[in-house]
Backbone bond lengths (Angstrom), bond angles and torsions (degrees), N, CA, C in turn:
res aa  C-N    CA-C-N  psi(-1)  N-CA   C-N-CA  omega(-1)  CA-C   N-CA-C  phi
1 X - - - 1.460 - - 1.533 111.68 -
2 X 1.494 108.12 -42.33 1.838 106.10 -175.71 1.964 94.73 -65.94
3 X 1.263 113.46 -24.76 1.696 97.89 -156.25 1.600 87.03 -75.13
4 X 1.192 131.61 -31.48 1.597 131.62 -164.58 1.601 103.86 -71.67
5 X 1.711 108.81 -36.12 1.402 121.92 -171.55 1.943 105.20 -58.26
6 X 1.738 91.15 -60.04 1.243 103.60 177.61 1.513 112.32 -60.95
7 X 1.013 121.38 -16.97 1.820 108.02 178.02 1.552 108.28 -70.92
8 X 1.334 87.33 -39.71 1.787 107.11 -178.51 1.742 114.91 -45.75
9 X 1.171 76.59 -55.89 2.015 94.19 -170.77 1.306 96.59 -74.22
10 X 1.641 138.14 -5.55 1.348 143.10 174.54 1.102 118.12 -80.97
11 X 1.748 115.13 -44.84 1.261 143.60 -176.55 1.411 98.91 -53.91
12 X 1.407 119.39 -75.88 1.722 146.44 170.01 1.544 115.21 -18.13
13 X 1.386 105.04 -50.86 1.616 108.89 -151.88 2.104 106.24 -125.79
14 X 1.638 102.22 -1.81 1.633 95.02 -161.66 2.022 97.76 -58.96
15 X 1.277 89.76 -50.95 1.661 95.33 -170.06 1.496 105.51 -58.49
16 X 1.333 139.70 -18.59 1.664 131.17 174.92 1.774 99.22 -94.19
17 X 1.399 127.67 -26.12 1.011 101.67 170.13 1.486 119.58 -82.13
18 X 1.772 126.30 -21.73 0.943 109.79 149.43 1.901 133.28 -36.76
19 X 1.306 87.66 -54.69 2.028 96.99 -174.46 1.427 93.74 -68.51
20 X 1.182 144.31 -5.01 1.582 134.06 155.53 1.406 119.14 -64.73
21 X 1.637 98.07 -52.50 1.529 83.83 -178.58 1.634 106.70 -75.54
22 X 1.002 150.54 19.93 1.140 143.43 -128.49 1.661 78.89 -126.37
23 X 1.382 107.23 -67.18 1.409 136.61 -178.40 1.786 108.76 -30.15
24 X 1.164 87.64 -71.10 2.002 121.58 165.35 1.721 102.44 -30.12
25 X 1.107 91.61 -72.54 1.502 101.53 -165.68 1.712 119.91 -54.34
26 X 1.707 97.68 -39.43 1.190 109.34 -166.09 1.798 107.10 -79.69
27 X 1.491 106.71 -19.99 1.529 112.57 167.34 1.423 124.31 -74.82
28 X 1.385 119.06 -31.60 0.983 122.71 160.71 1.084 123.25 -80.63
29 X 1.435 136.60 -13.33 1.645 126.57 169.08 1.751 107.50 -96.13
30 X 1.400 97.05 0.27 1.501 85.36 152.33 1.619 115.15 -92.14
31 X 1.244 115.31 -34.82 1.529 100.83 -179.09 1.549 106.49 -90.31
32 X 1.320 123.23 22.66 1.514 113.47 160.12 1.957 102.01 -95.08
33 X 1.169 107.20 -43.86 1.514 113.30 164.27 1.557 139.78 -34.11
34 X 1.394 98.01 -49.28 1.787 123.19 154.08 0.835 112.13 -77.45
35 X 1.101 147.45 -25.40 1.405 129.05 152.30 1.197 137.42 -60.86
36 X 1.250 111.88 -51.53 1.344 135.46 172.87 1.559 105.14 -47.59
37 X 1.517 123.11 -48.09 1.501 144.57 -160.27 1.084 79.95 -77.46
38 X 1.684 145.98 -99.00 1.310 158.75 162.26 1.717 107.01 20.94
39 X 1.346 96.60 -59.30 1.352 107.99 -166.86 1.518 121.99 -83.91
40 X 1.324 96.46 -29.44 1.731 96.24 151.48 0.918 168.55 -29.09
41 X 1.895 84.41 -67.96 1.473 84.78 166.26 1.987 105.74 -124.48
42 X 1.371 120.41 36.79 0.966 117.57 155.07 2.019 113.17 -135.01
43 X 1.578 111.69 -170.30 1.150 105.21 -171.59 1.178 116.50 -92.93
44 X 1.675 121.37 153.88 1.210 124.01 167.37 1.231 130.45 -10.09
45 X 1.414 109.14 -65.14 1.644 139.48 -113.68 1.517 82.06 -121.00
46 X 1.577 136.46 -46.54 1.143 130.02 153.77 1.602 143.95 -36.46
47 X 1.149 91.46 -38.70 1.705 111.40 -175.04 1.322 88.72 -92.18
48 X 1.334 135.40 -51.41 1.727 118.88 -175.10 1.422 128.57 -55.74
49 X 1.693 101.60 -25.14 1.610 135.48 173.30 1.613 91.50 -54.32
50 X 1.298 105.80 -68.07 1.538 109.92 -165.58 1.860 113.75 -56.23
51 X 1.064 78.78 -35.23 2.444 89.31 -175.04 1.362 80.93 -76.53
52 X 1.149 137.04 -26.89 1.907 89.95 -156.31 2.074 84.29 -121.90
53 X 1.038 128.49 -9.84 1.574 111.05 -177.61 1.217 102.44 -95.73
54 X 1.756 128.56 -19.23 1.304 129.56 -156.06 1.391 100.58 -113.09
55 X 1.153 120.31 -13.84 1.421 121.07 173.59 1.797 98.92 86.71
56 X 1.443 128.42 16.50 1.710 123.67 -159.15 1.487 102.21 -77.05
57 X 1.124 102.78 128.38 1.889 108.71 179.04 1.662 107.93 -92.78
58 X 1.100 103.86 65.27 1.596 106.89 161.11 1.487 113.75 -18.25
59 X 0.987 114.07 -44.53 1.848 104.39 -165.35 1.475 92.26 -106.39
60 X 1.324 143.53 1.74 1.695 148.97 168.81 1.923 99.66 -31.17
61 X 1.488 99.70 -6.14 1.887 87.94 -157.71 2.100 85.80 -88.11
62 X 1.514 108.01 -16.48 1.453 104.15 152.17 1.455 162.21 -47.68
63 X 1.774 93.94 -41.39 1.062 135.67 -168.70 1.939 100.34 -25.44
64 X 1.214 115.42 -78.83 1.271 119.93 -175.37 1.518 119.25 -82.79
65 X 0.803 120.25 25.51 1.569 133.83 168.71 1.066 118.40 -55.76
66 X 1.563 116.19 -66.60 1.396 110.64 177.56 1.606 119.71 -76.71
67 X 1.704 106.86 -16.56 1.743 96.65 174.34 1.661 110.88 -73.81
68 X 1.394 119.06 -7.10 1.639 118.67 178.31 1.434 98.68 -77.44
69 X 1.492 121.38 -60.86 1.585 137.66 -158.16 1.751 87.06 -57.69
70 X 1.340 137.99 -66.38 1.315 143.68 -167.64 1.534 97.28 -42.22
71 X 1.837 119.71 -70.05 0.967 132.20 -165.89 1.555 99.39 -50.27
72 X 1.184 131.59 -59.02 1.910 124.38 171.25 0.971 122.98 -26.19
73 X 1.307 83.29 -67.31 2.198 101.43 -165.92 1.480 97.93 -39.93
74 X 1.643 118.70 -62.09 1.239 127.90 -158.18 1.629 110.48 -56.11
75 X 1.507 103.50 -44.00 1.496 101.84 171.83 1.357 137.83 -82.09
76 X 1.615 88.66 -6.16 2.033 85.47 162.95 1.297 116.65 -107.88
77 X 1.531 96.84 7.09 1.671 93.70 154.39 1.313 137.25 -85.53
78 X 0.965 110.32 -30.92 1.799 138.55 -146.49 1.974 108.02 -125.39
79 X 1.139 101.63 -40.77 1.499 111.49 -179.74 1.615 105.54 -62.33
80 X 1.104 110.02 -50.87 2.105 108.67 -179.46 1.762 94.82 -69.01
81 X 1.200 111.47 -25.80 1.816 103.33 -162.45 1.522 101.72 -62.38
82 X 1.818 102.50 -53.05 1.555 117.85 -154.90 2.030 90.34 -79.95
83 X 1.125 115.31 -49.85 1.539 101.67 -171.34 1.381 111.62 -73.21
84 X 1.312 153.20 5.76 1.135 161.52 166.72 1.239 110.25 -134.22
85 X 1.174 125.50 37.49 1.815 122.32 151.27 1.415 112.59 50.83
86 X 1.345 114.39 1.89 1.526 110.01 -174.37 1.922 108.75 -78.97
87 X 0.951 122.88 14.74 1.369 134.80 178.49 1.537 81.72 -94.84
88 X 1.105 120.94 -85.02 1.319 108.14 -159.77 1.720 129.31 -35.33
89 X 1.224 107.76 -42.76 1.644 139.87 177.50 1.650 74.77 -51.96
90 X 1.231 131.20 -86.23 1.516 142.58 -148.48 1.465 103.83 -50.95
91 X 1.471 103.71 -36.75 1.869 101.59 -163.89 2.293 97.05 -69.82
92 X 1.558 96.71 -49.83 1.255 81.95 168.59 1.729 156.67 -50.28
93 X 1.577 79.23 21.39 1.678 85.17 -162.73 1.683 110.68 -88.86
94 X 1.462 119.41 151.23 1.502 90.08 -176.34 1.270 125.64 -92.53
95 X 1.337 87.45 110.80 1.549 108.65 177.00 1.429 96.28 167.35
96 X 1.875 94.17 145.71 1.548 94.30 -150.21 1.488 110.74 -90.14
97 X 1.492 114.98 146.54 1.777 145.40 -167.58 1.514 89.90 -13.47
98 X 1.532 97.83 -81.76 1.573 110.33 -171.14 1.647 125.14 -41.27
99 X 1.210 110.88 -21.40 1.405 105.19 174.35 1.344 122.36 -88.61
100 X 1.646 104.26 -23.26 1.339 108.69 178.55 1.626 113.15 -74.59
101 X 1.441 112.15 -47.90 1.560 113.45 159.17 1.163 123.03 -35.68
102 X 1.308 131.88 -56.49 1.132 169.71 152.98 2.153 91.95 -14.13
103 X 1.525 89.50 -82.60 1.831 81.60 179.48 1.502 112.72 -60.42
104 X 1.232 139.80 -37.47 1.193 144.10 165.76 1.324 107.77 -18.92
105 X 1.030 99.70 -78.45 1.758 113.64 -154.33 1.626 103.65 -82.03
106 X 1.628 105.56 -17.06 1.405 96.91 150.21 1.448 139.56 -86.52
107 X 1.220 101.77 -5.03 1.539 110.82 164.30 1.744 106.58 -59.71
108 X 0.938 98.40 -69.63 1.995 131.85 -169.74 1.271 86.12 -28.97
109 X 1.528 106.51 -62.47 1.653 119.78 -158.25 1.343 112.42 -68.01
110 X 1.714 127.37 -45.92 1.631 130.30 157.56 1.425 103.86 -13.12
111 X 1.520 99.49 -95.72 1.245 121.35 179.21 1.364 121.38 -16.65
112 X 1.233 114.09 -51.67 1.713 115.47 -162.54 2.031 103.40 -88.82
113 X 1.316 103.83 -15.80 1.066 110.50 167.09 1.284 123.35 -75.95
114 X 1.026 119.07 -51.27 1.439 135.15 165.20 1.706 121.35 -54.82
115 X 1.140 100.66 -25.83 1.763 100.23 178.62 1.438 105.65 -99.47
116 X 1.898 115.79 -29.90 1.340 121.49 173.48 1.651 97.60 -64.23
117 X 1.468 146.45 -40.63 1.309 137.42 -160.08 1.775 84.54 -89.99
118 X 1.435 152.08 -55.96 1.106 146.10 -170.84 1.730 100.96 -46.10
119 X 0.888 128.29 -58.14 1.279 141.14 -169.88 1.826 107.57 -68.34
120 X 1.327 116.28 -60.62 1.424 106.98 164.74 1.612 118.80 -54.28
121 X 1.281 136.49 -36.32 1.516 114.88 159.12 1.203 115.85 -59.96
122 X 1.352 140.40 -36.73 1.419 128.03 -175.75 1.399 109.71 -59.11
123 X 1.357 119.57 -37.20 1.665 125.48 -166.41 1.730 92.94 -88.47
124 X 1.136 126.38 -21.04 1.429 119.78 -178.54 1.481 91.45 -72.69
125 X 1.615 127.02 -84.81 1.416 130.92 170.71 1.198 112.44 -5.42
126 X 1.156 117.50 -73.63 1.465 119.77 -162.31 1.965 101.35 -65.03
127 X 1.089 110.53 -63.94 1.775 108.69 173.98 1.678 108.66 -59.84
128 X 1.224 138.65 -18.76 1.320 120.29 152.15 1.328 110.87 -54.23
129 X 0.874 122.21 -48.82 1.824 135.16 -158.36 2.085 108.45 -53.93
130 X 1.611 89.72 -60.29 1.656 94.99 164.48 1.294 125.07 -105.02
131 X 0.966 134.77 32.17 1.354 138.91 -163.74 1.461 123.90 -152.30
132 X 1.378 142.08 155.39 1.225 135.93 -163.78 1.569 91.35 -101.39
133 X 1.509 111.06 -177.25 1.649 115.05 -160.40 1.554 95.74 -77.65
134 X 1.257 137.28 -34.94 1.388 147.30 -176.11 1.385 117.36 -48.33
135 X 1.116 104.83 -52.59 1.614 125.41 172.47 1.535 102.67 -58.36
136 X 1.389 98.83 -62.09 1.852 99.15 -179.71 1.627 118.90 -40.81
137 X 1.546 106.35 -48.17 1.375 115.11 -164.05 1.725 95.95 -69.63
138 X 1.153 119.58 -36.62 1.516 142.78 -153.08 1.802 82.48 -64.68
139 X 1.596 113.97 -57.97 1.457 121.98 -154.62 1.365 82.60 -78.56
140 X 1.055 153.03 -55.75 1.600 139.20 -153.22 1.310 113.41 -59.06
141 X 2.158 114.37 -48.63 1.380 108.59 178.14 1.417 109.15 -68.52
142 X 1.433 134.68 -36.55 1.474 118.34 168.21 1.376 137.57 -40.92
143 X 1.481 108.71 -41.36 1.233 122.29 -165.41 2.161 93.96 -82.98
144 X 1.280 112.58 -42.46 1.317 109.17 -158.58 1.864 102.49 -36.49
145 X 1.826 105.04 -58.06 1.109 109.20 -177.39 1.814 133.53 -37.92
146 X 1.179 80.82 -31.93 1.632 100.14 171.35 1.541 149.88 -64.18
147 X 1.812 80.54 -30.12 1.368 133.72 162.50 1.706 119.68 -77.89
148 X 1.223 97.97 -31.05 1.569 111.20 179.66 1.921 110.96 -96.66
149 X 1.461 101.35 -23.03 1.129 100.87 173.05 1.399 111.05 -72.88
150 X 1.673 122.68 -40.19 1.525 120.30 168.27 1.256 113.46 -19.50
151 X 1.921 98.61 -85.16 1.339 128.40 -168.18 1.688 97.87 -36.89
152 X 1.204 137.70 -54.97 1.314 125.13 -165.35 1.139 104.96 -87.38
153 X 1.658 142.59 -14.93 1.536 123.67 161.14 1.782 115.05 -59.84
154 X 1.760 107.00 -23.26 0.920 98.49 170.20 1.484 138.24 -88.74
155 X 1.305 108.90 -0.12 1.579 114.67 178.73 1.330 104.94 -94.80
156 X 1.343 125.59 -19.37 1.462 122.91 163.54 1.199 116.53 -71.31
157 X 1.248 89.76 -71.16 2.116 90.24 -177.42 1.826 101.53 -29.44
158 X 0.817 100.33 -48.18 1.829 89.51 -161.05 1.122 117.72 -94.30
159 X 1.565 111.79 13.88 1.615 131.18 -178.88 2.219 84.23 -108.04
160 X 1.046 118.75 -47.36 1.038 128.73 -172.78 1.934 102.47 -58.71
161 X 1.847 99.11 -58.15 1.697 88.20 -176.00 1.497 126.41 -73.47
162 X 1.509 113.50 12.46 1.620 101.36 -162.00 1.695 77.02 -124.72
163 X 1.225 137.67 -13.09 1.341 126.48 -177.62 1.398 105.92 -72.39
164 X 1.424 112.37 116.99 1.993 111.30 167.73 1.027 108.33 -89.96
165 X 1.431 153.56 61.26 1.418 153.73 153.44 1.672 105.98 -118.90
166 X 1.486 124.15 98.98 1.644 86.97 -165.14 1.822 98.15 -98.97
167 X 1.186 132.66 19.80 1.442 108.23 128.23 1.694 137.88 -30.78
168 X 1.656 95.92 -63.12 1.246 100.64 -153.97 2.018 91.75 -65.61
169 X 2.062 105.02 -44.35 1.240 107.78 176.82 1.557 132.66 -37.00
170 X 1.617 99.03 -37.94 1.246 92.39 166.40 1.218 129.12 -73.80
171 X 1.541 132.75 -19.68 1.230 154.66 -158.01 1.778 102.14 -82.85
172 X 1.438 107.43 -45.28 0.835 120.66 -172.03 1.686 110.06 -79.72
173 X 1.536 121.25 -41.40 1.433 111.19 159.95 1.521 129.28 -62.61
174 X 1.760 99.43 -8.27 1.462 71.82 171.35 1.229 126.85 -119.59
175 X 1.680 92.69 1.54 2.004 100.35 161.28 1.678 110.56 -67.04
176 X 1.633 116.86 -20.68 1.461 97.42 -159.22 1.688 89.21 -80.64
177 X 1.649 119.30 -31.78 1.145 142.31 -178.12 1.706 96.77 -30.52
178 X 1.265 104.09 -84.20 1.403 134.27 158.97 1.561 115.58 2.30
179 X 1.661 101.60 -60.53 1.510 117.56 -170.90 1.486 121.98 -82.53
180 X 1.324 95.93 -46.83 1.713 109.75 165.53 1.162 134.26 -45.61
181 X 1.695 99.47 -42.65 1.319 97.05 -178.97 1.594 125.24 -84.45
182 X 1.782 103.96 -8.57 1.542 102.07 177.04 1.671 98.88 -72.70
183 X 0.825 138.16 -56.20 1.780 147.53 170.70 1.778 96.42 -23.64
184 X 0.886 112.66 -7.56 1.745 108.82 -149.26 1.886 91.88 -134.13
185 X 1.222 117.71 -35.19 1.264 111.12 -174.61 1.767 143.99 -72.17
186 X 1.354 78.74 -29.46 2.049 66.00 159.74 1.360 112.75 -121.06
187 X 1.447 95.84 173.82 1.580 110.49 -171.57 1.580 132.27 -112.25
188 X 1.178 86.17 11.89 1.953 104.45 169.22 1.291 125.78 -81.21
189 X 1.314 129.75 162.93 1.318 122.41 -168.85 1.739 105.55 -88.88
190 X 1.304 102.98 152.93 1.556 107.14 -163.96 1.997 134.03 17.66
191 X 1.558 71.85 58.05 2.081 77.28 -176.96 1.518 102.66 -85.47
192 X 1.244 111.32 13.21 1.865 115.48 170.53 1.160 119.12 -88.89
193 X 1.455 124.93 -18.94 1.555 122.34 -119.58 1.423 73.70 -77.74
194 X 1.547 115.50 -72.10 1.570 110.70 -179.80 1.555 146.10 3.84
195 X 1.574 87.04 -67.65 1.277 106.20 -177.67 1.739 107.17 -98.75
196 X 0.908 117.20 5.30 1.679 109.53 -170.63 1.180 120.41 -68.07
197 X 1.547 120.53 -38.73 1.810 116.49 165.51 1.368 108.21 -56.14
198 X 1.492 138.83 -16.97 1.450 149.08 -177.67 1.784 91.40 -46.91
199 X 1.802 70.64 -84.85 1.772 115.51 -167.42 1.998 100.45 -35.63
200 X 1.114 98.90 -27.51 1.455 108.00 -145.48 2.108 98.58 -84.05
201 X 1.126 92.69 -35.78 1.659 119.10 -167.86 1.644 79.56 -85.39
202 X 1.121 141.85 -83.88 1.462 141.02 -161.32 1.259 98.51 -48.32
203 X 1.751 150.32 -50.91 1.068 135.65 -139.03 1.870 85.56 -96.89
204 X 1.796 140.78 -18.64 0.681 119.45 -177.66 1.734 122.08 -84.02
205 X 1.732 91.62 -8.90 1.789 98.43 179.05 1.597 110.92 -88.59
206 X 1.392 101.74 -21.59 1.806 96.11 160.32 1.250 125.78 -49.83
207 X 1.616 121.66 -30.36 1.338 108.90 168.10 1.420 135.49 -54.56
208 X 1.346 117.76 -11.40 1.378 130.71 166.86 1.661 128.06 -69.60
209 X 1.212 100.29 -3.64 1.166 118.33 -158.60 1.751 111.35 -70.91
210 X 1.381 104.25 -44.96 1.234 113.99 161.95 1.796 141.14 -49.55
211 X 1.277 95.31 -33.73 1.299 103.82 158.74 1.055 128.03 -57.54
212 X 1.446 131.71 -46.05 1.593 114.48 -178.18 1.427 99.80 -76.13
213 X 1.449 134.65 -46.67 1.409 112.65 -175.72 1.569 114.82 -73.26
214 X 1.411 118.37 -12.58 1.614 106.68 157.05 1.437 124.33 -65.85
215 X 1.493 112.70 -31.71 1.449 115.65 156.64 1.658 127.39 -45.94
216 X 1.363 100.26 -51.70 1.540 98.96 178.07 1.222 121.65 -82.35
217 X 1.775 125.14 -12.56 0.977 149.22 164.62 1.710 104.56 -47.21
218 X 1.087 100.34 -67.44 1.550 113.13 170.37 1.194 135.98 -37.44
219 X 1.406 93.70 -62.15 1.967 111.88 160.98 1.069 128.65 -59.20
220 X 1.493 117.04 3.36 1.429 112.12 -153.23 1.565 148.94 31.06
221 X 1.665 84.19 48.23 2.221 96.20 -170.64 1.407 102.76 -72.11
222 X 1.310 104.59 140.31 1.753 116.71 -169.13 2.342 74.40 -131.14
């Protein structure tokens, strides 16, 4: 039953996880490009002046990458379920609600992990390449948050499309609203580091989120 499930959730999402990596790729070969250009025709020792006194996020042309890729996934999962009732059909299957949610959102979540770790070696590579190890470590804790902001646009969004109450739905877009955007809000280098086991523990209990509105999903609460 999971291999039929998983074909399903394959069927749904192959072509947006394609246009993810697509997305990914194309942000990072722009900031391998500017760099490269940058570095050309000016000096080393100048441009490093600028990243580390000016606070300049060379790879910033990232920044929202993973909150787009999250925002997809979630809707080519969840968007055919909730507008065609076929969630419901699915929850009845035997085998119980929560587990099936449960693989769902672990599909979603694989995926976004896996293209978020594909994508952090490319930006490591490429900032090893011009940059000393400091800088590297510097770009990894920046970027993680960014990465974590995905993951939680995506446990909302799809906690948001399968919930039929749109009180609570709205309530719920605008706490995730809410959350995302602190992950997303400043622009200095490692202003997470602090708080990131925080951030990190909250964005993994959002995955629960789906369950109660798959519950009411189920019941049909109006």
């Amino acid at each position: 039953m999971f291999i039929a499930l998983s074909y399903k959730e394959w069927l749904k999402t192959r072509w947006f996880l394609l246009g993810s990596l697509v997305i990914g790729l194309a942000a990072i070969l722009t900031i391998l490009l500017k760099l490269g250009a940058f570095f050309e025709f000016n000096s080393a020792s100048s441009f490093w002046n600028y990243v580390v006194f000016k606070d300049y996020l060379y790879y910033g042309t990232f920044k929202f990458v993973p909150l787009v890729i999250g925002l997809l996934i979630a809707g080519a999962q969840f968007v055919p379920e909730f507008s065609s009732y076929r969630l419901k059909l699915t929850l009845h299957l035997p085998v119980k609600e929560n587990l099936l949610l449960f693989y769902m959102v672990g599909y979603g979540t694989f995926f976004l992990i896996i293209l978020d770790l594909f994508f952090m070696l490319l930006l490591i590579l490429i900032s090893a390449h011009y940059f000393p190890s400091e800088i590297v470590w510097s770009m990894i804790f920046t970027v993680i948050p960014w990465m974590l902001a995905g993951l939680g646009a995506y446990f909302f969004t799809s906690a948001v499309l399968i919930e039929p109450l749109w009180p609570r739905r709205v309530l719920l877009a605008l706490f995730g609203y809410g959350f995302v955007s602190q992950l997303l809000y400043s622009m200095g280098y490692m202003a997470y580091v602090k708080s990131l086991p925080v951030f990190t523990v909250l964005v993994a209990l959002q995955f629960t989120l789906i369950f109660l509105s798959g519950f009411r999903f189920k019941r049909g609460a109006r």
